[in-house]
LUMRODO-760806 format. One record per atom (N, C-alpha, C): x, y negated, z negated. Coordinates in steps of 0.1 Angstrom, whole numbers, plus 5000, padded with zeros to 4 digits. Layout:
<pts>
XYZ...
</pts>
This chain:
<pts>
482654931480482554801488483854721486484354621496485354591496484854471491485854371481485054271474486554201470487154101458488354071454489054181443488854251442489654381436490454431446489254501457489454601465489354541479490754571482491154501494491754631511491554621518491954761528493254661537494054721530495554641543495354751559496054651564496254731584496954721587497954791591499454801600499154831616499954801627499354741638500454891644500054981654500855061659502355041662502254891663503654861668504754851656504054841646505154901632505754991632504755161635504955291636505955321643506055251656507355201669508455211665508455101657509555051651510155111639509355201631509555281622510355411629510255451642510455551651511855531654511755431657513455421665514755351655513655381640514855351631515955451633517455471628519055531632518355591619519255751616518655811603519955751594521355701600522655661590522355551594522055431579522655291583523955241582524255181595525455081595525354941595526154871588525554731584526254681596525954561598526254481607527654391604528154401617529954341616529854191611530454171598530553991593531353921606530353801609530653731614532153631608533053571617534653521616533953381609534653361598534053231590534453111595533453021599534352931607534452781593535252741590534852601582534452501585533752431575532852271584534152231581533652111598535152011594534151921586535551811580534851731573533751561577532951581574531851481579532251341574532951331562533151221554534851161556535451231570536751241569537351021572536550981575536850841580536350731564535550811553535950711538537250751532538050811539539550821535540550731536540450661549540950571553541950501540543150461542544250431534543950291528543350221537543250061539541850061542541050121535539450091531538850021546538950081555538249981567537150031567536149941576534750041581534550031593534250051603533850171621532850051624532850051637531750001642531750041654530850031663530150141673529650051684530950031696529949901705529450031718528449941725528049991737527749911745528949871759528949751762529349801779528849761793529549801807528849941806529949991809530050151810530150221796530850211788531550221778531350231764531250341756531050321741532550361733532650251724533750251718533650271698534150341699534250351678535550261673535250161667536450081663536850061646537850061644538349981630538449851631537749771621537549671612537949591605539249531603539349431592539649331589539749241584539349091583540849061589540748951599542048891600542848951611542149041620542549101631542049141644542249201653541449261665540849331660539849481661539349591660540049661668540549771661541249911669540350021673540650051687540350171693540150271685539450341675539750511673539450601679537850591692537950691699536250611708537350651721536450581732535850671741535650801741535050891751536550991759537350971750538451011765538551141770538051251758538051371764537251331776535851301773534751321781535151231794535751161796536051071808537451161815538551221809539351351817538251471822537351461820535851551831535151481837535251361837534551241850533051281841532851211830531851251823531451111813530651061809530750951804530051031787530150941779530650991766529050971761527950861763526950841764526350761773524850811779524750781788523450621786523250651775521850541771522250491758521950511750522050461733522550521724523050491712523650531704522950491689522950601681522850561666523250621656523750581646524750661636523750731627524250801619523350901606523250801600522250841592521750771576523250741567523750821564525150841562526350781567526050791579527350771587527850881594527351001591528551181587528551171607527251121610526851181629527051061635527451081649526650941658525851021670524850981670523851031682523950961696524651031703524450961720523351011727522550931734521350991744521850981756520951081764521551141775520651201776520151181793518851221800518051361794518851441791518351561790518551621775519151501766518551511751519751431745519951491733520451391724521851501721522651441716524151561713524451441698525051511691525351441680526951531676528051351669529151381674529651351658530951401652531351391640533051451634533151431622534651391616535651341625536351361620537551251624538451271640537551381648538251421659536751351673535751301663534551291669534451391682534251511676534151651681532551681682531751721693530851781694530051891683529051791672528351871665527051971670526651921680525651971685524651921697523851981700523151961714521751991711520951891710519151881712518851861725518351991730517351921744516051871742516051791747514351681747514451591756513951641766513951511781513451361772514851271779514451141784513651091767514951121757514451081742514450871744513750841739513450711735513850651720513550741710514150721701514250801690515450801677515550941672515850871653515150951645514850911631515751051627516450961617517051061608516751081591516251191589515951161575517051141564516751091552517550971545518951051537518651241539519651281533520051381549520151331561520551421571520851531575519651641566519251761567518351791585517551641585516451691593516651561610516351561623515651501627514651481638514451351639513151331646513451241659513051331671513251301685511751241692511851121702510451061706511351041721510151121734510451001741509250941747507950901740507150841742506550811754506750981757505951011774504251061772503751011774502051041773501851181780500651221774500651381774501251511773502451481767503851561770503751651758503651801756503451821745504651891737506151821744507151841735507351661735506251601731506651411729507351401717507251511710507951471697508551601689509451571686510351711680511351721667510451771661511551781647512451891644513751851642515051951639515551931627516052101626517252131612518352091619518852001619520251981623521152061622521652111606522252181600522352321611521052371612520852491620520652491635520552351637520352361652519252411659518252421647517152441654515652361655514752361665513752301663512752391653511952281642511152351631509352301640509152241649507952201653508052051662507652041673506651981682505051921678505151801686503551741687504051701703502551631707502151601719502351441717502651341724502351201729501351121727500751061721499350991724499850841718498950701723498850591712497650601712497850551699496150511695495950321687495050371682494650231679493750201666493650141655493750101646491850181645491150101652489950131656489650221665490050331668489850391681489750561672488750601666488550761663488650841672490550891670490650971677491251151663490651211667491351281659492551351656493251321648494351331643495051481639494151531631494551631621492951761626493251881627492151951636491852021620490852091622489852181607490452271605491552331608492152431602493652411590492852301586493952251573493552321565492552391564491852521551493352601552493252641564494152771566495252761566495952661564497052621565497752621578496752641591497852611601497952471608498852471616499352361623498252251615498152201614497352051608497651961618498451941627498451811635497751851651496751761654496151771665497751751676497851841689499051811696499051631696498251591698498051451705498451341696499051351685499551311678501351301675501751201667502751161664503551131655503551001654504250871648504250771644505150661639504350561635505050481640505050311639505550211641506450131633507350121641508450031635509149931643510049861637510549761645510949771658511849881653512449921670511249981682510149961675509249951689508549811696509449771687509049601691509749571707509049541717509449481727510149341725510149261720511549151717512449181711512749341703513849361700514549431711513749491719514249561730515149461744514549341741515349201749516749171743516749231735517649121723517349041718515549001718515348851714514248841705514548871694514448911680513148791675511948881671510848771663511248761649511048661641511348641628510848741625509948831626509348921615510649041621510749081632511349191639512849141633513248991632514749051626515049071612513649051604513949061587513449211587513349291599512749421594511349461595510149361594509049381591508749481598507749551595506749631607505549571611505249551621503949461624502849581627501949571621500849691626499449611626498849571637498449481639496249581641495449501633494249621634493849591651493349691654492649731669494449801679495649701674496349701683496649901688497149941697497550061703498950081701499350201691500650201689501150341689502550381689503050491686502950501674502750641664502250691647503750741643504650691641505950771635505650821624506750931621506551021609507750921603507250951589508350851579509151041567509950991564510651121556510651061538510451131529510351071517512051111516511750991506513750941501514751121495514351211496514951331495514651451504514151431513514051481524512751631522512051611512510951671510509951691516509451551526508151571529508651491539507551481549507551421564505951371565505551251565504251221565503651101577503051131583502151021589500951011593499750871600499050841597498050961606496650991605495751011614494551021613493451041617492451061614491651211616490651261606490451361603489251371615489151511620488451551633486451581630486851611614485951651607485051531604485551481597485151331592485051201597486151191603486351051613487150951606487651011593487950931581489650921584489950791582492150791581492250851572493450891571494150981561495551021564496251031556497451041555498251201554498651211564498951381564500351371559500851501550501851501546502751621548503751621553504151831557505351831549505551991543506451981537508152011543509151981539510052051544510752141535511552261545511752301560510552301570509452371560508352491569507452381576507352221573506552141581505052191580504752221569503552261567502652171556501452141557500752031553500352071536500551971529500851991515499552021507499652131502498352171496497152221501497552191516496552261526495752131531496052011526495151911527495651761530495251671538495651591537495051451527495851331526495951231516494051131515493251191513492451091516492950961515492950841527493650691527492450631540491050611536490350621548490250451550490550411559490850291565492750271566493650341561495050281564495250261572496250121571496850081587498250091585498850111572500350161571500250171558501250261557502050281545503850271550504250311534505650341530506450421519507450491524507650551513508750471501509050521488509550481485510950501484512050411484513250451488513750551482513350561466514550601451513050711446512150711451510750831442510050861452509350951451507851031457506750961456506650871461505550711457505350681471503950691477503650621489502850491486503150411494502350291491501950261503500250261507499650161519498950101517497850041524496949961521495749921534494849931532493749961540492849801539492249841549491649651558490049671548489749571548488049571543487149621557486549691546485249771552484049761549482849711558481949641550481649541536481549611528481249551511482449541503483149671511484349681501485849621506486449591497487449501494488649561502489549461508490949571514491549591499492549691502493249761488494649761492495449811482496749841484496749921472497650061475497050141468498850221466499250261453500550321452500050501443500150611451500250761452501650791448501450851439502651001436502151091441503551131447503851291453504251371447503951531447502751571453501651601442501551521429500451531422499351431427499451381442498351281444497751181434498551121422497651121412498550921415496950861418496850711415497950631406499150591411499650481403499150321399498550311412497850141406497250111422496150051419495449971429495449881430495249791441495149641441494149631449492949561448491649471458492349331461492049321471492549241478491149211488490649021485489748981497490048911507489248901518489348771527490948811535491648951535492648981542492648981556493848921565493548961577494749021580495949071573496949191576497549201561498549271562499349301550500349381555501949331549502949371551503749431538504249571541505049651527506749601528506949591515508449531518508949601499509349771504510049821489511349741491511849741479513149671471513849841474515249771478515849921481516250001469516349971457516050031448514850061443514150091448512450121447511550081433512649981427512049881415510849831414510949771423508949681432509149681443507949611445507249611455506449521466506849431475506449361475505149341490504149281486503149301496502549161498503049131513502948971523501648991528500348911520498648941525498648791532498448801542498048701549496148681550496148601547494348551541494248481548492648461548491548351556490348361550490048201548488848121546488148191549486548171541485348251544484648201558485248111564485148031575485848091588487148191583488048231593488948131600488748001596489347891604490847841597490947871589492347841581493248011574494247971576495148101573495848061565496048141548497348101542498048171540499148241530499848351528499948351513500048471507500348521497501248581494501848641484503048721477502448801465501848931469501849051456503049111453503349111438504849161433504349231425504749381426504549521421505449501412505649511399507049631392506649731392507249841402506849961401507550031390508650031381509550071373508550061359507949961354506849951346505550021345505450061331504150111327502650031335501950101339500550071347501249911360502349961364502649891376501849741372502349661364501749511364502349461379501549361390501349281395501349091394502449021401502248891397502048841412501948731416501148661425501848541424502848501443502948361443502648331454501948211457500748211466501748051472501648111486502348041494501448001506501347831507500147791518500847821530501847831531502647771542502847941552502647961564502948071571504348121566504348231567505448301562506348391571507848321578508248371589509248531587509448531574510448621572510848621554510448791551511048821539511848951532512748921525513848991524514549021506514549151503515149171485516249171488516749151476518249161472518849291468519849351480519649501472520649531463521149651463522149681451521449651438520749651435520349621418520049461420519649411426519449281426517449241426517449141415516349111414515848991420516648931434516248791438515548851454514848741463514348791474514048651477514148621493514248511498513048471506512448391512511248381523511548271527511148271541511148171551509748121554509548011548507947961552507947801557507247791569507247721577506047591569506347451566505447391559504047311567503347291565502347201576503047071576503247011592503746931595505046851600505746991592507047021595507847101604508546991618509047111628510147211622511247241612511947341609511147371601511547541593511247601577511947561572511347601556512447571547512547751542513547731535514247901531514247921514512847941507512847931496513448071484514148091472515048221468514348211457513848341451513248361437514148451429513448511413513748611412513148651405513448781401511748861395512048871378512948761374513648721359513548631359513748561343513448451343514848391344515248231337516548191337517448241330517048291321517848381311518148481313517948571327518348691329517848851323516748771312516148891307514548901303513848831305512848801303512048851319510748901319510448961333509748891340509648771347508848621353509448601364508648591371508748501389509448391387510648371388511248191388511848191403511448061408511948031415513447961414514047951423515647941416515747821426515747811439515647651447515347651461515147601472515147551481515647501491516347591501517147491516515947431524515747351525514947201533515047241549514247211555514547231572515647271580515747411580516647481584516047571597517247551607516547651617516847771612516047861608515948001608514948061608515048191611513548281609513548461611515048441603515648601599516448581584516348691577517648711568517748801565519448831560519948911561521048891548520649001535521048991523522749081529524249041519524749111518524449231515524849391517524549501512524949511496525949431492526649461478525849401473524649291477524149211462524849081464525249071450526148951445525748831453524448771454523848651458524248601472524948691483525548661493524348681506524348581514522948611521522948531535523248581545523048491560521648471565521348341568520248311572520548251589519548301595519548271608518748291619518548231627517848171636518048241648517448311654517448401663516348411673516748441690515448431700515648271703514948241714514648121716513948031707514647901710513947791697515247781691515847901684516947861677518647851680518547921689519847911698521247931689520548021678521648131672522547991659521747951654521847891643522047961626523547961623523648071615524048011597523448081589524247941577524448081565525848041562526048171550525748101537524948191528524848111517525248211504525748121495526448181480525348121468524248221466523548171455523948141442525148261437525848241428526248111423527148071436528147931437527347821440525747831443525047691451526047691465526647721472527447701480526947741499526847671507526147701522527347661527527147671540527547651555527347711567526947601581526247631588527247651598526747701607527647781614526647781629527247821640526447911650527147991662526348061663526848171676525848161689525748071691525048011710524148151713523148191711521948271720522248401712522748431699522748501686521548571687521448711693520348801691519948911680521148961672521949031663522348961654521749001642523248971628523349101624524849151613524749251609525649241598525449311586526649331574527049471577528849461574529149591575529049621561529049761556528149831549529349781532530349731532531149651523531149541517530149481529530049341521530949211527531749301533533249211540533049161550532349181559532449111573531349121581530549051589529649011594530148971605529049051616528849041630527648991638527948921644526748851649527048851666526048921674526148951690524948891697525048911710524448851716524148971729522749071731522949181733522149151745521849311758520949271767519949381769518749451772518349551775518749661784518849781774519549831785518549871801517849861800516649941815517349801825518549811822518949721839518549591841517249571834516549431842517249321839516949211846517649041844517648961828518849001825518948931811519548771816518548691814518848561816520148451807520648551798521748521785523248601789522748661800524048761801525548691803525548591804526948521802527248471789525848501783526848501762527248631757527048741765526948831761528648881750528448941739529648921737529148971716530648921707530248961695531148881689530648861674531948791668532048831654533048831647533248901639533648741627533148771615533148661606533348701592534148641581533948701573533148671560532748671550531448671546531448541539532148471540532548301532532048251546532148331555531948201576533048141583534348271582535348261586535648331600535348271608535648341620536848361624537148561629538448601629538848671641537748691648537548741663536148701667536148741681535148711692535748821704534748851709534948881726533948901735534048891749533148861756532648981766531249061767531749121779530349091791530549141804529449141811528249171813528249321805527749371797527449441786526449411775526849491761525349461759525049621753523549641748523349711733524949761728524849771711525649701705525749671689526649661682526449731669526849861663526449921650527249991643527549871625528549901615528050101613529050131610528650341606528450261590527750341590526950311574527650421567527750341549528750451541527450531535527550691531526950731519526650601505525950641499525650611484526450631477527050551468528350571456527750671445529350731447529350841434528950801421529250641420529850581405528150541400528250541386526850431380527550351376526150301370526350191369526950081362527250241347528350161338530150201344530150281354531450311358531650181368530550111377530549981383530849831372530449861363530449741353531949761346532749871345534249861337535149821353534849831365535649831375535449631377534449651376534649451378535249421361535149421357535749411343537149381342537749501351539249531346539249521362539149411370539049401382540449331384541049221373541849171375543349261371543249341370544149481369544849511376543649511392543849571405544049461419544049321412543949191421545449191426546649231419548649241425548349311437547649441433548149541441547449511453546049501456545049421465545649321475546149211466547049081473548449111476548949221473550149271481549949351492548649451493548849521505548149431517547549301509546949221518547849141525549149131516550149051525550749091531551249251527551649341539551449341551549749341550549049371564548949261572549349121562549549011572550348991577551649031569552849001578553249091592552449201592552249321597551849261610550749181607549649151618550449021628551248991618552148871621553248881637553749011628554649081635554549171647553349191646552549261662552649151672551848991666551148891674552648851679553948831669555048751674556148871688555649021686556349081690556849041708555849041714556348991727557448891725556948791719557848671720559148681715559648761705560648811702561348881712560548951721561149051732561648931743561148841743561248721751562748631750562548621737563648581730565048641728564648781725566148881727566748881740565948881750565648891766566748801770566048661766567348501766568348511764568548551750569748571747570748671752570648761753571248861762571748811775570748741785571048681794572148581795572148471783573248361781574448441775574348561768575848591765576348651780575248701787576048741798576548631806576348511810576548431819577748381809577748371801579048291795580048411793579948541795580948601796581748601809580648621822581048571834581948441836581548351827582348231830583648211826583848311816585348381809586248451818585348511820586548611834587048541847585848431852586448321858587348161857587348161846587748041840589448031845590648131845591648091852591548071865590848151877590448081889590347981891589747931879588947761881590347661881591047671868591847601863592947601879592947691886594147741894593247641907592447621909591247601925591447451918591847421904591347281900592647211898594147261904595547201899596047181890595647241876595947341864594847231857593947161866592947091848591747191846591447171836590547261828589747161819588647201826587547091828586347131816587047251804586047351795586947231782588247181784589147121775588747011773587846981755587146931751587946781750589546781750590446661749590646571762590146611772589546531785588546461781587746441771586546371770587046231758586046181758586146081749584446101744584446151735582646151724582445981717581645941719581545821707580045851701579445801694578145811684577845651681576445671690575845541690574845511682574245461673573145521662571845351667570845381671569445301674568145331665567645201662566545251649565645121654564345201657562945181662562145171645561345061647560145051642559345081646558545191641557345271647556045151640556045161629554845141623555345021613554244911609553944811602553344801593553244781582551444731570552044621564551444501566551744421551550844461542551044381529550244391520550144281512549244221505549244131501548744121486550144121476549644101460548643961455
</pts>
């Protein structure tokens, strides 16, 4: 009897086939001509440390250099593609995780473009993409064009290989709406995703970001996932390009759950997905295999927030949480904590206040601390690079501005592990922020969308140090990925329709003290986007001997810096120089002409000579004006 010993294998005729029309001599196959990658990273070479930025403005997408104290230079505007009457992108653009790609869309898919010749890396077809995720080490990505029923709505690629690893179908769903997600054959390990499934939600599906006209939560980043609301399910990628996971519900059960697939093979981990029954989001964690979501109350039981390791499934820490009516995940980009925005209400439902859960996820049994904030909460933001401060904007009762309150997750001493608050800006219009990338307490706050009319204030925590600033109907802030300069635009949608701002349309370039060094305006402009650098090679004790012995490197720094001003000097004066040589040339010529005439003259004039300085009489008259008076009296 056949039983787990005794097994009967079967070969299908068409093997025998193929066994048949084996050659009896093998010949190997001819090596292919090696071709070398160019290089992806060829623009962090740059001599003079600049960084790229990426407009999309009229007709026109341009890649420019950056640096303080000058125009932006052209490095490459489409020109191959425009000598073929071809436009270089036809919809949107977005750079890698890295920087290494930039993605142009175009009707009939996505092409992605790279090193230093911005040469054609490749061609994805996927009609009429909407939008495209790159995972966080740019092995993999993820194409949406959020067409209903479509069952190539969503497509995941090996970049590298150029090829597609799997497809889903289109659907939205809805917080409340049992639809099933994930089909019964997760036993078997196939397919696990019902077609009708997707993706999840993120900002960029926010319709006011799609205006240009940015909600405080949509420009600090938030994800709004609102219960009952109907949304697109994005797949999210863990911080090493391992897994690919997002939300659905089981077909079997009716229960949420969190499906996880692995990569390359996109196949569902373990055969099983996450039991998470009620999520309404999660996140991954930037720097570990740590998912963190958090699920609404369900009858008796309490909403939760709940942090999972991957792929031992195995509970890092729970939180109950009552009286919830949403909850917002906010990892620290160094995936240190964690921070979770619970917005509460009375057992009455009639009053709303806000809270602050603060995870240390880096600590044994993940301790949690709690600062409980009455006041609505417009916008919240960590400090990255190793920084342990984080800012919030909360609006007070009775007060028409917010105020902009800064904590940190240390105490005054810098070593002790306590929630201090550090201080307070008072009625400020704003209701975005936006941390420098380097850390170092540098931090733009601003006021964005109607109401604030692009109200901008840089602040130096370090130094106590502000100033306000603004850019008129400011829809965009951005740091370039250095730390150095900051852009703030004023953008329009691209679907054509009546942008009622389109005469601010335009960008300005600032530098990170609130020194404005450019501006320009155009008629139309729907991007503005710094190329993001890789992650530094150096740690963190190779970072601490470089500021150290910083003043080593301050001659060389402030000489090439003078260089490049005098440089810049000498561009701006060049015309006028040409102006000036121009003059002069001209007056030596006329006065040579008047040389070769000058006996004529004397001869037409009865020998006087009218150039003969001893025909004149000079005298020197000297007049002195009192401009100005003060007495004074001892």
């Amino acid at each position: 009897p056949l039983d787990k010993s005794h097994k009967l294998k079967v070969n299908p005729y068409s093997d025998l086939r193929k066994l048949e029309k084996l050659e009896e001599v093998w010949t190997p196959k001819p090596k292919s001509e090696y071709i070398p990658r160019l290089n992806p990273h060829s623009w962090l070479s740059d001599s003079r440390h600049r960084d790229q930025l990426a407009l999309r403005y009229n007709n026109e997408t341009e890649v420019l250099w950056v640096e303080k104290g000058g125009a932006p230079k052209l490095e490459y505007g489409g020109e191959r593609e425009k000598q073929g009457g071809l436009y270089w992108c036809e919809m949107m653009i977005q750079w890698s995780s890295h920087g290494s790609l930039l993605a142009t869309f175009h009707n009939k898919g996505i092409a992605l473009w790279g090193d230093a010749e911005f040469s054609k890396q490749g061609r994805f077809a996927h009609q009429n993409v909407q939008k495209v995720d790159f995972s966080p080490l740019e092995n993999y990505m993820i194409t949406y064009n959020n067409k209903m029923n479509d069952k190539r709505g969503v497509v995941i690629w090996d970049i590298r290989n150029k090829k597609e690893i799997r497809c889903f179908e289109t659907v939205q769903i809805g917080s409340h709406i049992p639809l099933p997600l994930v089909t019964t054959n997760e036993k078997n390990n196939a397919p696990a995703v019902n077609p009708k499934v997707f993706t999840a939600s993120s900002i960029h599906d926010d319709p006011c970001q799609s205006l240009g006209i940015l909600s405080a939560a949509a420009a600090s980043g938030e994800r709004l996932v609102q219960p009952g609301e109907k949304e697109y399910v994005r797949f999210q990628f863990s911080f090493d390009d391992k897994y690919c996971a997002r939300r659905g519900i089981s077909a079997k059960s009716g229960q949420k759950l969190i499906s996880i697939f692995q990569l390359p093979t996109m196949t569902l981990l373990d055969k099983k997905s996450l039991q998470a029954d009620g999520v309404i989001d999660f996140q991954w964690s930037p720097t570990a295999n740590i998912l963190a979501y958090w699920a609404p109350e369900q009858g008796n039981s309490p909403a939760r927030v709940t942090l999972v390791e991957i792929p031992s499934r195995k509970e890092l820490r729970q939180r109950n949480l009552v009286n919830v009516s949403n909850c917002q995940l906010y990892w620290h980009p160094d995936g240190t904590y964690l921070c979770v925005k619970v917005l509460r209400h009375t057992k009455s439902k009639k009053t709303i206040f806000s809270a602050l859960e603060l995870f240390r996820v880096d600590e044994p049994l993940v301790p949690v601390e709690i600062i409980d904030i009455k006041d609505p909460i417009l916008a919240f933001a960590w400090e990255p690079n190793g920084g342990h401060r984080f800012a919030v904007i909360h609006q007070p009762d009775g007060k028409t501005r917010p105020d902009i309150s800064f904590f940190s997750m240390l105490a005054t001493d810098g070593k002790r592990k306590e929630v201090t608050k550090i201080y307070t800006l008072n009625n400020r219009l704003a209701n975005a922020l936006f941390w420098s990338p380097m850390g170092d307490g540098h931090i733009v706050c601003a006021g964005l969308g109607d109401g604030f009319d692009g109200q901008i204030e840089f602040v130096d925590l370090e130094n106590k140090w502000n100033k306000q600033l603004e850019h008129y109907r400011c829809t965009n802030v951005a740091w370039d990925p250095s730390g150095r300069v900051v852009a703030t635009s004023v953008v329009q949608p691209l679907d054509g329709a009546f942008f009622k701002f389109q005469m601010d349309n335009g960008y300005k370039l600032w530098t990170f003290q609130g020194q404005l060094f450019h501006e320009a305006s155009f008629e139309n402009m729907y991007q503005l986007q710094w190329r993001p650098r890789p992650k530094s090679l150096l740690d963190e004790d190779q970072k601490k001997q470089i500021i150290k012995n910083l003043r080593k490197y301050e001659r060389r720094f402030a000489n090439e810096d003078k260089l490049q001003e005098l440089a810049r000097q000498r561009e701006l004066s060049k015309e006028k120089r040409t102006q000036r040589a121009k003059y002069r040339k001209l007056i030596n010529h006329r006065l040579a002409q008047a040389q070769n005439i000058r006996q004529s003259r004397i001869a037409m004039r009865n020998g006087i000579d009218l150039d003969d300085e001893s025909y004149y009489i000079i005298t020197t008259t000297q007049i002195e004006s009192v401009l100005t008076s003060k007495e004074e009296l001892c």
